[in-house]
C-alpha positions as CSV (number, residue, x, y, z in Angstrom):
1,X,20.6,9.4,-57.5
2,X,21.4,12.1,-60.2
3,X,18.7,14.7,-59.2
4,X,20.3,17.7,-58.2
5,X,17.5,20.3,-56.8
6,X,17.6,24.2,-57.7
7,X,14.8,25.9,-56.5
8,X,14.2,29.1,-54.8
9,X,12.0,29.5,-51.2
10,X,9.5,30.9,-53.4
11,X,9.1,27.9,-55.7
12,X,9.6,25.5,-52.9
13,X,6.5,26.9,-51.5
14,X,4.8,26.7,-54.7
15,X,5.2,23.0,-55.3
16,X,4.5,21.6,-51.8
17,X,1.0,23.8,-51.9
18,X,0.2,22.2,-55.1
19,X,1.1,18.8,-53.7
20,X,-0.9,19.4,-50.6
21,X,-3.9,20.6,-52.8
22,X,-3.5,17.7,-55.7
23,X,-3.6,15.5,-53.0
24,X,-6.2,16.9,-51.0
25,X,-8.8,16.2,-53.8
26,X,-7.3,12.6,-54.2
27,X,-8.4,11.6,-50.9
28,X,-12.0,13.0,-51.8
29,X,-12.1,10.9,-55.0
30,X,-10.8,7.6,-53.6
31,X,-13.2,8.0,-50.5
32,X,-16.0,7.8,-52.2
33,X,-15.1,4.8,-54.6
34,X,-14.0,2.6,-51.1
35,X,-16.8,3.8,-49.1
36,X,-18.8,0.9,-51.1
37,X,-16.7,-1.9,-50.1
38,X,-16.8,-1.4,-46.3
39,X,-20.2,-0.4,-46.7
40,X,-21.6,-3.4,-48.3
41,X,-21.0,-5.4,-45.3
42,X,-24.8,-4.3,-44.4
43,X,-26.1,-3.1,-47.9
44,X,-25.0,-6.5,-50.0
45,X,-28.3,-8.0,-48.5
46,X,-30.8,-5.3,-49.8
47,X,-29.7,-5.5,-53.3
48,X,-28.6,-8.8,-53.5
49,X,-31.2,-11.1,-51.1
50,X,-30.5,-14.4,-50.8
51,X,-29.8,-15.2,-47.2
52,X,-26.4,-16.7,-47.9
53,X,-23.6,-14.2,-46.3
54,X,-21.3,-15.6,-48.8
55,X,-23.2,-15.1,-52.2
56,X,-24.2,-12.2,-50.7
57,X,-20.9,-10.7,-50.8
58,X,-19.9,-11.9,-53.9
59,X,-22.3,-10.6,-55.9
60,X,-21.5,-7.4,-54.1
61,X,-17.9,-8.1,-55.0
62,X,-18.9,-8.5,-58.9
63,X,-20.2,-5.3,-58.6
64,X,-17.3,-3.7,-57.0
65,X,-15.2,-5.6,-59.6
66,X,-17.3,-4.0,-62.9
67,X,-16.9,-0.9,-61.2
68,X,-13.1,-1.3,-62.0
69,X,-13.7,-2.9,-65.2
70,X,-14.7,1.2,-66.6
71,X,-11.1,1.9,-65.2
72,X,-9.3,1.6,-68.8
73,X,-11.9,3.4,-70.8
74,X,-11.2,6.4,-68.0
75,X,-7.5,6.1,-67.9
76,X,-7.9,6.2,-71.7
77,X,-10.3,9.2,-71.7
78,X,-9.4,11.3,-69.0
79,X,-5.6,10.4,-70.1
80,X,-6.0,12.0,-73.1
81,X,-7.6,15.2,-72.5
82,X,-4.7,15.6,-69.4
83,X,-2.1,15.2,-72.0
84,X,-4.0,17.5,-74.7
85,X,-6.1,19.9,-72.6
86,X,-4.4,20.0,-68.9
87,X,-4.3,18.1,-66.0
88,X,-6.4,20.4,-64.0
89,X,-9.4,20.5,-66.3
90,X,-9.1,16.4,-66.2
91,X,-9.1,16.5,-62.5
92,X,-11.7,19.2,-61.8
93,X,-14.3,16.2,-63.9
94,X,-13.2,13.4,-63.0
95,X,-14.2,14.3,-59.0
96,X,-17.3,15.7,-60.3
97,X,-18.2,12.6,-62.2
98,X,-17.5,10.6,-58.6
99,X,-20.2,13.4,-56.6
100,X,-22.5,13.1,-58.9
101,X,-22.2,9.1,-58.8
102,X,-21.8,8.7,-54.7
103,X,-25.0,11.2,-54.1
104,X,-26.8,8.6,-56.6
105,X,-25.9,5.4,-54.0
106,X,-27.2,7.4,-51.3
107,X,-30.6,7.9,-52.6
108,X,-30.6,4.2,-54.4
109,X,-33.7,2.5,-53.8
110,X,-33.5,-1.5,-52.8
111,X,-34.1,-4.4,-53.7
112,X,-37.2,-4.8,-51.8
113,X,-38.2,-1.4,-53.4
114,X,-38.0,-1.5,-56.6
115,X,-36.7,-5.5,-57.7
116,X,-34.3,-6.4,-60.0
117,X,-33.9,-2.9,-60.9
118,X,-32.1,-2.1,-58.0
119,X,-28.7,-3.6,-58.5
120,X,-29.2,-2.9,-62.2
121,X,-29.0,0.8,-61.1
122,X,-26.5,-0.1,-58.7
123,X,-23.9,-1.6,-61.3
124,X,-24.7,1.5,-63.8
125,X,-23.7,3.8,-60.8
126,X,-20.4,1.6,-60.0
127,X,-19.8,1.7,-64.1
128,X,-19.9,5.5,-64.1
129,X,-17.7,6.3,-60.9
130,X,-15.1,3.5,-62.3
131,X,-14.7,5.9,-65.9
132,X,-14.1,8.4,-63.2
133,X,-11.4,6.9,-60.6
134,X,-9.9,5.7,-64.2
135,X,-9.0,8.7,-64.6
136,X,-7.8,10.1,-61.6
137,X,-4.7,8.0,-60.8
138,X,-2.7,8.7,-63.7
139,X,-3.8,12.5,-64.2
140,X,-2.8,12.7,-60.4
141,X,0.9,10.7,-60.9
142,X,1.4,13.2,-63.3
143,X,0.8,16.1,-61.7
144,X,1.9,15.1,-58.8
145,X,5.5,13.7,-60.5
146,X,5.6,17.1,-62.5
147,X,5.4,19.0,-59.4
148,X,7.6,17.0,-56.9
149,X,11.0,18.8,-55.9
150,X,13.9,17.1,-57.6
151,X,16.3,14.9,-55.1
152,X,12.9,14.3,-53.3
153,X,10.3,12.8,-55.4
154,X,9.6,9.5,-53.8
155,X,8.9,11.5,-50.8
156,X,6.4,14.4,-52.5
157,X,4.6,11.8,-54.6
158,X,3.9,9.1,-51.8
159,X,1.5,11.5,-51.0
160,X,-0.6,10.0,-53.5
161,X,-0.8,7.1,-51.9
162,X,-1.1,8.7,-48.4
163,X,-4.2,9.9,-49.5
164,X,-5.5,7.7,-51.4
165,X,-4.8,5.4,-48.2
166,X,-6.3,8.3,-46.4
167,X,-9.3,7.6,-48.8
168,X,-9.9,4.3,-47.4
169,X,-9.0,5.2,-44.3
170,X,-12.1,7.3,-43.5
171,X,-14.0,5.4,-45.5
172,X,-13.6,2.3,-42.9
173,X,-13.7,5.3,-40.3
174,X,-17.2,6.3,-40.7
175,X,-18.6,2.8,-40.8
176,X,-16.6,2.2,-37.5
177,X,-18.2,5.6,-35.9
178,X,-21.4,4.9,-37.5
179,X,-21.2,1.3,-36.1
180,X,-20.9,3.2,-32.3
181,X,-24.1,4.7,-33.0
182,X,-26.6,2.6,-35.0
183,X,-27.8,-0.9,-34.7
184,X,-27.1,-3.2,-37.0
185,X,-30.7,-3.5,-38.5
186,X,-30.0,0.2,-38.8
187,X,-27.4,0.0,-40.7
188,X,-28.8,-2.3,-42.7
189,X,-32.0,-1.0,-43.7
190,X,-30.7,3.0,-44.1
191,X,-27.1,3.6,-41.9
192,X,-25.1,2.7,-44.8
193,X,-26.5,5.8,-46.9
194,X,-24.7,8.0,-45.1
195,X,-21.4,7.3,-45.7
196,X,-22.3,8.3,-49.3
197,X,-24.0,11.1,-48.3
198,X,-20.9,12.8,-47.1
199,X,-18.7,11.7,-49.8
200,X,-21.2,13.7,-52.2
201,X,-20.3,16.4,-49.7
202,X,-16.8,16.5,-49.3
203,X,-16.4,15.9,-53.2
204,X,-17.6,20.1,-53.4
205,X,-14.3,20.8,-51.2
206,X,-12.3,18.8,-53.7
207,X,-13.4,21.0,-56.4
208,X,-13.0,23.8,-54.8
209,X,-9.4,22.6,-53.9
210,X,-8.9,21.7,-57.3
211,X,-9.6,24.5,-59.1
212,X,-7.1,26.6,-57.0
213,X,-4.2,24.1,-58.9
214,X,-1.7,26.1,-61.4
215,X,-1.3,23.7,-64.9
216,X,2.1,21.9,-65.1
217,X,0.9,20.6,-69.0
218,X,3.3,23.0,-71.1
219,X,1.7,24.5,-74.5
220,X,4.0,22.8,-77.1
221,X,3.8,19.3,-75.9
222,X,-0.6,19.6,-75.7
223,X,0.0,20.5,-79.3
224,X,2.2,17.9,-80.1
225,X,0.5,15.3,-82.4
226,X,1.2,12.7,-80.3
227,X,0.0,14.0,-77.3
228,X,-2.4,12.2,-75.5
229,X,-3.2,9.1,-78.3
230,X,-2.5,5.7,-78.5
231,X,-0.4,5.8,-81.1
232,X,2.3,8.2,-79.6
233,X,2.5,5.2,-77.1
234,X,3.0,2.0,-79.2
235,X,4.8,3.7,-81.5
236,X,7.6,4.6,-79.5
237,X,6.9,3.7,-75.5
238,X,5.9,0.4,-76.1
239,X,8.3,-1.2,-73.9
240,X,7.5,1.2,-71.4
241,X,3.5,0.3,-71.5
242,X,4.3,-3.6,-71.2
243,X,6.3,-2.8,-68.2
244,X,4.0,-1.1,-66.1
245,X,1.2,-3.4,-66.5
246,X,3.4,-6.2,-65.7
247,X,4.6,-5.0,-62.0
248,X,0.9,-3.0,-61.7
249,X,-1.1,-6.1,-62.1
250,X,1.1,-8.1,-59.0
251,X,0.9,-4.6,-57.0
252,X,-2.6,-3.7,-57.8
253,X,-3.5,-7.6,-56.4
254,X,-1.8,-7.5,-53.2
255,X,-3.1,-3.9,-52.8
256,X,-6.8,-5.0,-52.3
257,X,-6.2,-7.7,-50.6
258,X,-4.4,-6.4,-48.1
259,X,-6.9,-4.0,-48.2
260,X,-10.3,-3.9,-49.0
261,X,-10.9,-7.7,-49.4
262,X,-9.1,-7.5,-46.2
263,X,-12.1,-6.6,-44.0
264,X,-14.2,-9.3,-45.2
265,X,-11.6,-11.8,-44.9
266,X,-11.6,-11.5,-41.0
267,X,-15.2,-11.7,-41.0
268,X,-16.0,-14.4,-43.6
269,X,-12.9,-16.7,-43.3
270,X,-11.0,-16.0,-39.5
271,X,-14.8,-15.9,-38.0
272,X,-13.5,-12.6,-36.6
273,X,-16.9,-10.2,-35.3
274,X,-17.7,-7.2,-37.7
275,X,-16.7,-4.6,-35.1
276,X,-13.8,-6.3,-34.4
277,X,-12.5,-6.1,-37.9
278,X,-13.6,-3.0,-39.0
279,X,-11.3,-1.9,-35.9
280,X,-8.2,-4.1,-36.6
281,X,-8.3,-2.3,-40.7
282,X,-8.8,0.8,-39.1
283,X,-5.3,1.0,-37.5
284,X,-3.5,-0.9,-40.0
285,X,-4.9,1.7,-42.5
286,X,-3.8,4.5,-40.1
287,X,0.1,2.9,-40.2
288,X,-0.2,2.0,-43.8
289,X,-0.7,5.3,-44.6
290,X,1.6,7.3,-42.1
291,X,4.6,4.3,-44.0
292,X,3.9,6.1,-47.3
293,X,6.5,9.0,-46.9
294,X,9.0,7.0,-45.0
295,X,9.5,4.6,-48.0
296,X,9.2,7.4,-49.9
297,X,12.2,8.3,-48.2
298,X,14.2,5.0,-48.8
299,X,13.4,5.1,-52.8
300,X,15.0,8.4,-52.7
301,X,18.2,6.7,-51.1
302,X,18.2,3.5,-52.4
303,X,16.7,3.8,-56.0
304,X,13.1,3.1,-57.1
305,X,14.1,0.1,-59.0
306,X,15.5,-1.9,-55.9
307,X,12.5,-0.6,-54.0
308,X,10.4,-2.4,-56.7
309,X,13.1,-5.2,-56.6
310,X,12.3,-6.1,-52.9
311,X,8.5,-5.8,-52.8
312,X,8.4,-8.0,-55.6
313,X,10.1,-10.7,-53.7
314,X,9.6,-10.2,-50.2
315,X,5.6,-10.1,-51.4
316,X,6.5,-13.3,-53.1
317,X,7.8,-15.2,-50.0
318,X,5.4,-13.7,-47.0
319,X,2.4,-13.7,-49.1
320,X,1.2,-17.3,-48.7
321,X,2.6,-17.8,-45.0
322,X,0.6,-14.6,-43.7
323,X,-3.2,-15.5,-45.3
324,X,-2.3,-18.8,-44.7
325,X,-2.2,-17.7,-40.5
326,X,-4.5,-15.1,-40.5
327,X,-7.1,-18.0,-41.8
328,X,-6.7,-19.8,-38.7
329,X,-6.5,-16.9,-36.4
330,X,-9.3,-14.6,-34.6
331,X,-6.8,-12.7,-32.6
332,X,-7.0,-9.2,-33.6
333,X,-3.8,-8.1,-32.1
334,X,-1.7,-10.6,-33.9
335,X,-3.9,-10.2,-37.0
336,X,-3.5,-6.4,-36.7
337,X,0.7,-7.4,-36.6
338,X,0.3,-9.3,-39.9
339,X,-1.7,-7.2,-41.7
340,X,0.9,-4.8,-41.3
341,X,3.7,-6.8,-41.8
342,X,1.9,-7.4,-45.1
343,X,1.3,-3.6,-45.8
344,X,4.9,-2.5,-45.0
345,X,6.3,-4.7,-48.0
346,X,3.2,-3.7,-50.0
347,X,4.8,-0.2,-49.3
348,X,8.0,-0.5,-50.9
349,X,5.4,-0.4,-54.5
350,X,2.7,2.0,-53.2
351,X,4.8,4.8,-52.0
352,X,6.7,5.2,-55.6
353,X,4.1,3.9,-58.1
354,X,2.6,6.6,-59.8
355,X,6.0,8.0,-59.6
356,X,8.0,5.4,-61.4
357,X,4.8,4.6,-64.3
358,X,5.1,8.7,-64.8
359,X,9.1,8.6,-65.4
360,X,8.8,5.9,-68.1
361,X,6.4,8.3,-70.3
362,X,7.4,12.1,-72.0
363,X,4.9,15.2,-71.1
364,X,2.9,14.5,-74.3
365,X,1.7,10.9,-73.5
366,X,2.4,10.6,-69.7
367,X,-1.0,11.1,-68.1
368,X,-2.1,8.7,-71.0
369,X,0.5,6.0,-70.7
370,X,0.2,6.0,-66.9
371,X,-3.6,6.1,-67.0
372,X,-4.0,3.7,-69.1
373,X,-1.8,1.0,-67.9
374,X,-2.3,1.3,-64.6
375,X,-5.8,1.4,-65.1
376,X,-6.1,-2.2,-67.3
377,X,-3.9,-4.3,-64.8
378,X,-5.7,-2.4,-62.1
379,X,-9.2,-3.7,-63.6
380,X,-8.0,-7.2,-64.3
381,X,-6.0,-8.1,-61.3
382,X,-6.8,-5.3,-58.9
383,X,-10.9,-5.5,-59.2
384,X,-11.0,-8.9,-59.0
385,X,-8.6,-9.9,-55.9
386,X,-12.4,-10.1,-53.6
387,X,-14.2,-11.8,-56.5
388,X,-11.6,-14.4,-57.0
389,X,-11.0,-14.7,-52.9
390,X,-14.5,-15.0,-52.3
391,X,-15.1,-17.6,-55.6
392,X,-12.2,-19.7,-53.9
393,X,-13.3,-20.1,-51.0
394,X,-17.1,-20.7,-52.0
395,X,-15.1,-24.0,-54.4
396,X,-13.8,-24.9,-51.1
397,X,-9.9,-24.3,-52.1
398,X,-9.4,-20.8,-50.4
399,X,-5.4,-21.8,-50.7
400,X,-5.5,-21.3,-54.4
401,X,-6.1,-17.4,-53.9
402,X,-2.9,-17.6,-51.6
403,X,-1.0,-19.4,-54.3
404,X,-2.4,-17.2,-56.9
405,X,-1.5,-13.5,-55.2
406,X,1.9,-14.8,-54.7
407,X,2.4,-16.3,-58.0
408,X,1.4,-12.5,-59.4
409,X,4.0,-11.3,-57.0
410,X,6.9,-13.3,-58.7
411,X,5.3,-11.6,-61.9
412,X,5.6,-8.1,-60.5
413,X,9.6,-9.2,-59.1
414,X,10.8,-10.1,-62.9
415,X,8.8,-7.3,-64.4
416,X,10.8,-4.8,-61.9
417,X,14.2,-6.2,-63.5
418,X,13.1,-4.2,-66.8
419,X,13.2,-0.6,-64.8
420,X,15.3,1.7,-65.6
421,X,18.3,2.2,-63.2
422,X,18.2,5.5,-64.6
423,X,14.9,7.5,-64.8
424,X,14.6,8.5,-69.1
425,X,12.0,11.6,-68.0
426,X,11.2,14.4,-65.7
427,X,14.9,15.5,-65.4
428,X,13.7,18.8,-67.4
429,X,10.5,18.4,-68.0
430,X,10.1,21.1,-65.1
């Protein structure tokens, strides 16, 4: 690498505070948009009733996916007014907009309640915390790039993904810990409220945490007339735009399923017991995200493009093999080893994504560009990996979702040949 770092104690101190605080509020945001999918294991029945465990889910999963399908109009929206207003001011909303949308959940009527209603309100809800999480991954890969010491940025901005790990993490957590305490008629007919409850809560400390953030958006390029539109993008970055949706759409796939579909897999397809999954995610989670700074690490060494390089094919070849065993397997040590086989390669992407989108785009239209790609692959490919898994396996030809994630791996492999071996931006941006 070329970085060559020149910073004083002070600034040092500076940076990592405003890493630890950026990413600090990340977790918040990202906990409450994953608390729904480990929650609606016990809520899918009270909004979508039909006494098939299946159906159930899927419509559940259809939510989930719409949720995701807001993501582009935020990563548009909140894009722009980070790359003409500030990142902080986009940040400070964006986790507002996800309170005010996980306190709404937690007092949600159901089904039986109020009727159709119900998951009307429910989908509106999902809709308006998607516009929000839309915008918080780019505006965060920005800051976070725009703050990360030279010579060490894949390190400092795997945090992102350490906490938005850390996001799921908990979110899995609580339904474990609330699993301990309540039934599971209680957690059907109220127990899964909670979990929202507290993300309402803990989404005040991540105002609070993001308010105390300095501005790394400099005056001259907020007033550029580019800055934050759509035409400073395809005008000149077009290349750039193409590329990241093309290795975000493979990465954002094997993401969730590795992930959140994950959890429902065991349960619905290995015959694995609730409990017993919600376990198995909860320490591959825990690894996943403690593997964030370590490959980190290696893309500092080694180069983000051959990081992208070799999670693009290694996803390619174990992808198949692993769902393929973990279909026929209810052992949860061995699934637990798989699943983290799995995560480890998904690492090699996670723990420099935000990083590598944000060094393809200049100050004026980087919160945008990043935003806004990532969020459209994310909504397309991403938001749908438990739809499609779930509509597979209800045709009776679960195999094609195996075929289908690593066919989008391959996609994300050829894509990575387009990077840079050279980062073009953040050398002086700061």
């Amino acid at each position: 690498m070329t970085e060559h770092p020149h910073y004083s104690a002070e600034e040092k101190r500076k940076r990592v505070f405003a890493i630890i605080s950026a990413s600090s509020g990340n977790l918040v945001e990202w906990f409450d948009f994953y608390v729904y999918s480990f929650a609606s294991i016990y809520f899918a029945s009270q909004f979508f009733p039909s006494g098939n465990p299946t159906a159930e889910f899927l419509k559940s999963a259809a939510v989930f996916a719409v949720g995701f399908l807001m993501r582009p109009v935020g990563g548009w929206l909140f894009g722009r007014i980070a790359d003409r207003v500030g990142r902080k001011k986009s940040m400070v909303i964006s986790v507002l907009m996800m309170c005010a949308g996980s306190l709404a959940i937690a007092v949600l009527p159901t089904y039986a309640s109020i009727g159709v209603a119900a998951p009307i309100l429910l989908l509106i809800i999902r809709m308006f915390q998607g516009l929000s999480v839309g915008g918080e991954y780019g505006t965060t890969a920005t800051y976070m790039s725009e703050v990360a010491l030279r010579g060490k940025r894949g390190f400092f901005s795997s945090f992102q993904y350490v906490t938005l790990i850390g996001g799921q993490l908990l979110a899995v957590l609580t339904i474990v810990i609330l699993e301990q305490f309540l039934t599971e008629p209680e957690l059907k007919a109220w127990g899964w409220r909670i979990p929202f409850v507290i993300g309402a809560i803990a989404a005040v400390v991540s105002l609070m945490l993001r308010r105390s953030l300095h501005e790394t958006g400099k005056a001259e390029n907020m007033q550029n007339k580019d800055a934050g539109t759509l035409a400073g993008i395809f005008k000149h970055h077009r290349a750039a735009f193409i590329t990241v949706l093309g290795y975000t759409a493979g990465g954002s796939l094997i993401f969730y399923t590795f992930t959140t579909y994950m959890q429902k897999y065991l349960v619905n397809t290995a015959g694995m017991p609730v409990k017993t999954a919600s376990v198995v995610m909860t320490g591959a989670l825990f690894l996943y995200m403690c593997m964030q700074p370590l490959f980190g690490m290696l893309a500092d060494r080694i180069g983000r493009r051959h990081s992208m390089m070799l999670f693009g094919a290694l996803g390619a070849l174990a992808t198949y093999p692993i769902l393929a065993i973990l279909r026929g397997n209810n052992n949860p040590v061995f699934a637990f080893a798989l699943i983290t086989l799995a995560l480890a390669i998904v690492s090699l992407y996670t723990s420099i994504s935000g990083l590598v989108k944000a060094e393809m785009f200049p100050a004026e239209v980087r919160a945008l560009g990043v935003g806004l790609s990532y969020a459209i692959a994310n909504a397309i490919f991403g938001g749908s990996a438990e739809f499609v898994g779930l509509a597979f396996k209800n045709l009776g030809h679960e195999n094609w979702f195996f075929v289908y994630v690593t066919v989008m791996m391959l996609v994300a492999f050829l894509f990575s040949l387009r990077l840079p071996k050279t980062p073009s931006y953040l050398h002086t941006d700061h």
